[in-house]
N, C-alpha and C positions, 0 to 999 in steps of 0.2 A: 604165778605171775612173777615177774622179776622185781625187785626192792625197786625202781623211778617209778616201774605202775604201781606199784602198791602205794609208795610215801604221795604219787600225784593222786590217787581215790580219796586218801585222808585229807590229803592236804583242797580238796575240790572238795569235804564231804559226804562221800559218793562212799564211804565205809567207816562203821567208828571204831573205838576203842576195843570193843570186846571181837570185834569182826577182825579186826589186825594183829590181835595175840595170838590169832592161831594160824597167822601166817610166818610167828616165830618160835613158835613151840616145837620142843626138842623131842618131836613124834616125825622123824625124819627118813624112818625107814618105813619102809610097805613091801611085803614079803608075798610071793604067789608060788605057785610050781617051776615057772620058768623065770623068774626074774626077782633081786633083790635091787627095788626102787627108791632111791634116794631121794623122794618126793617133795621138799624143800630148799633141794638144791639153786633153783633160781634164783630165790627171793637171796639167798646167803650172797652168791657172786654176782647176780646180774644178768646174769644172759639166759635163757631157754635154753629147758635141758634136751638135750642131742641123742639121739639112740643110734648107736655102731649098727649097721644093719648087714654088715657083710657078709657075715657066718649065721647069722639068726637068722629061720623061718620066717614067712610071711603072719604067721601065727603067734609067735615069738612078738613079731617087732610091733603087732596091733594089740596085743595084750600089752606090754608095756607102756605103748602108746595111750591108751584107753586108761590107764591108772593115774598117767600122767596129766591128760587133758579131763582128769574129775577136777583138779585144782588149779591146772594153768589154760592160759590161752591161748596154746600153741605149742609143737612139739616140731623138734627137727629130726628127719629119720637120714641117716647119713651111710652111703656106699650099698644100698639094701639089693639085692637079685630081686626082688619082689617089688619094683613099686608099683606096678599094674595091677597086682592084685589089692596092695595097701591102698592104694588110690581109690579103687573101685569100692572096697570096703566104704568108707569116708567121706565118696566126694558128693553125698548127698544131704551131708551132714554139717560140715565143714568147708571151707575155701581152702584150697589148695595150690601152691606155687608147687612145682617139677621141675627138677633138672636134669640130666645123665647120672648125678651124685649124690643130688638131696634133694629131698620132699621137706616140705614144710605145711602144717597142717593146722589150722586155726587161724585167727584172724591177726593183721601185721600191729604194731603199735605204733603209736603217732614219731615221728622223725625227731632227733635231735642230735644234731652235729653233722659230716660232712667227710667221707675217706672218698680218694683219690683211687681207681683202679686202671691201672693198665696193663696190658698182655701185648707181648714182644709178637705172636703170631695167630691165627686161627684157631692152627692143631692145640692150643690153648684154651679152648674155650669152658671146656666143661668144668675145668678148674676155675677159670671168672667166675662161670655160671655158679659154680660153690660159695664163692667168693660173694659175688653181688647178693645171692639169696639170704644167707649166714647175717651181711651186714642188713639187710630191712629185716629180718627177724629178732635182731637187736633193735631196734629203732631207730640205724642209723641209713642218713640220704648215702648216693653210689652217686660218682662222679666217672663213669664208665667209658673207655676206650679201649677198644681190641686193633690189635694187628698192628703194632705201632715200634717192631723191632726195629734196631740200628741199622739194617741193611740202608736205612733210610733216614740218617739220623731228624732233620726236621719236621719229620711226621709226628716226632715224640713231644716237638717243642709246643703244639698246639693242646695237646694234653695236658700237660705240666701247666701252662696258662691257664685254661679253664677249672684246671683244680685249685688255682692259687687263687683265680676270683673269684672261686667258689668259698673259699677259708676252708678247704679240707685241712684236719687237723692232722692227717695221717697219710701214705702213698702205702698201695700193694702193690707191688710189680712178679707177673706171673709171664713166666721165661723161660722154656727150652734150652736146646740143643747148646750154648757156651753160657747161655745166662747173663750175655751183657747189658741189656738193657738195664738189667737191676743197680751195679755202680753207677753207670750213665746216668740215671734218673737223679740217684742219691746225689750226683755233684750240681745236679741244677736247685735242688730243693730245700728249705730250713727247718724239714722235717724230717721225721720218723720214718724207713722208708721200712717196710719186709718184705722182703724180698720168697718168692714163692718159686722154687727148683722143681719145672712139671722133669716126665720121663719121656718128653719128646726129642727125638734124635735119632740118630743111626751111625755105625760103624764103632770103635773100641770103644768101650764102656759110654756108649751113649748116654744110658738112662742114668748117671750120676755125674755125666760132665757137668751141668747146670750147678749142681749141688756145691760141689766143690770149686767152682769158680767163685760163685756167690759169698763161701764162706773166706775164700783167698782174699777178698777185694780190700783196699785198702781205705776205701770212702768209711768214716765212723760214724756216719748216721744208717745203715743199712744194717740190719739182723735177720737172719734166715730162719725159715722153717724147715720142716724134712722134705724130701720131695712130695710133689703133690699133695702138701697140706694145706689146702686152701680154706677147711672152714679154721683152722687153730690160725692163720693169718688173719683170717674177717674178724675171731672174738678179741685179738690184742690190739686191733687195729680200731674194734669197734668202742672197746671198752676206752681207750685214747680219746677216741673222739666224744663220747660221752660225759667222762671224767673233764675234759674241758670247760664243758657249759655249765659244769656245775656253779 
C-alpha cells in the first residue's frame, strides 16, 4: 500500500505498531526467476507500483503482479501485448480498470485532491485514458475533457473553468500534431501545467513535432514529459495534488 493508506490505517486504528514496521522494514527486494521485485516501493514514494509490460510475457507480468498484490492493493500493469490474457487470469479475483495502455488491478483508494486533464483531440485518447487511470490509482479525483484543441480556442475555455472550480491543484494537457494547446492552457492557469507530447501527426517528423514545440514554449509554468508519457505525467501531477491537502 502506499505511505497516506498506510499512515490513514494507523491513524483510524485499523493497524498497530507491530503491523506497520513491516511495512518499513528494509526486506525490500523479493527475487523469483523472472523478476527482481522491489516490494516496498510504494509505501517509500507514494504511488502503486507499475509493471513495464511491453516486452514481458503475459506470465512475466502475472508473476510479478501476483508478488506484488501479496502486500499491496493494487498493481498497475503498463503498455503490456497481453492484457486479455492478464485480465482473464484476475478478473475473478480482483476488479479491474482497462485501457489501450494500462490495467489496473485491485481495488482504487479513497480520493484526495483534484488534476485537470485535457486533450487537444480524439486520436488522443489512449493517452488520457493512461492519464485518468494512473491518477485514481493514486487516489487522485480527474477533472476530464477530451477534444478541446485550439482549432477552436473557446472549447478550451470551458475546461480551464470547471477545473479552477473544481481546486484542481494541477493541469495535464495531452496534444498531438504542433502541441499548442499545452502553452495556451499554461497562459490561462496559476498552475502546474505538464504538458504530454503524444505521436499523433503526419508528414516531416510528425511524431516529434508536439515534443519540441512543447519544450520551445515560452509560458514558465508548463514542463514536459517525453512523448506519450502519460502515466510519468498522472504520478507528478498526482503526487502535486496530493502533497497539497496535506
Amino acid at each position: 500500500m502506499t505511505f497516506d493508506e498506510l499512515f490513514d490505517k494507523i491513524r483510524d486504528g485499523e493497524m498497530n505498531r507491530h503491523e506497520a514496521k513491516k511495512h518499513f522494514s528494509l526486506d525490500w527486494i523479493q527475487t523469483a526467476q523472472n523478476y527482481i521485485a522491489d516490494v516496498n516501493r510504494g509505501s517509500r514514494i507514494n504511488i502503486p507500483e507499475i509493471i513495464y509490460g511491453e516486452y514481458k510475457t503475459a506470465d512475466q507480468c502475472i508473476e510479478i503482479a501476483n508478488a506484488l498484490l501479496e502486500r499491496h492493493p493494487r498493481v498497475l500493469i503498463s503498455r503490456s501485448p497481453h492484457n486479455g490474457a492478464i485480465v482473464s487470469h484476475y478478473q475473478d479475483r480482483y476488479p479491474i480498470l482497462e485501457s489501450p495502455n494500462l490495467l489496473v488491478i485491485g481495488n482504487l483508494p479513497k480520493t484526495k485532491g483534484c488534476v485537470l486533464v485535457i486533450s487537444a483531440g480524439a486520436a488522443d485518447h489512449p493517452i488520457v485514458a493512461e492519464c485518468d487511470l494512473t491518477l485514481k490509482s493514486i487516489g487522485v479525483e480527474t477533472v476530464l475533457f477530451e477534444d478541446r484543441g485550439i482549432a477552436h480556442p473557446t472549447r478550451v475555455l470551458e475546461a480551464v473553468k470547471k477545473g479552477m472550480e473544481k481546486d484542481a491543484a494541477a493541469v495535464i494537457v495531452v496534444a498531438g500534431m504542433e502541441g499548442a494547446l499545452a502553452p495556451f492552457v499554461s497562459s490561462l492557469v496559476p498552475l502546474p501545467v505538464i504538458g504530454v507530447p503524444t505521436s499523433v501527426g503526419y508528414g516531416f517528423r510528425a511524431k516529434e513535432a508536439a515534443l519540441t514545440s512543447m519544450l520551445a514554449s515560452c509560458a514558465p509554468n508548463l514542463t514536459v514529459v517525453n512523448i506519450d508519457g502519460g502515466v510519468r505525467a498522472a504520478v507528478v501531477a498526482g503526487l502535486i495534488a496530493k502533497n497539497r491537502q496535506d
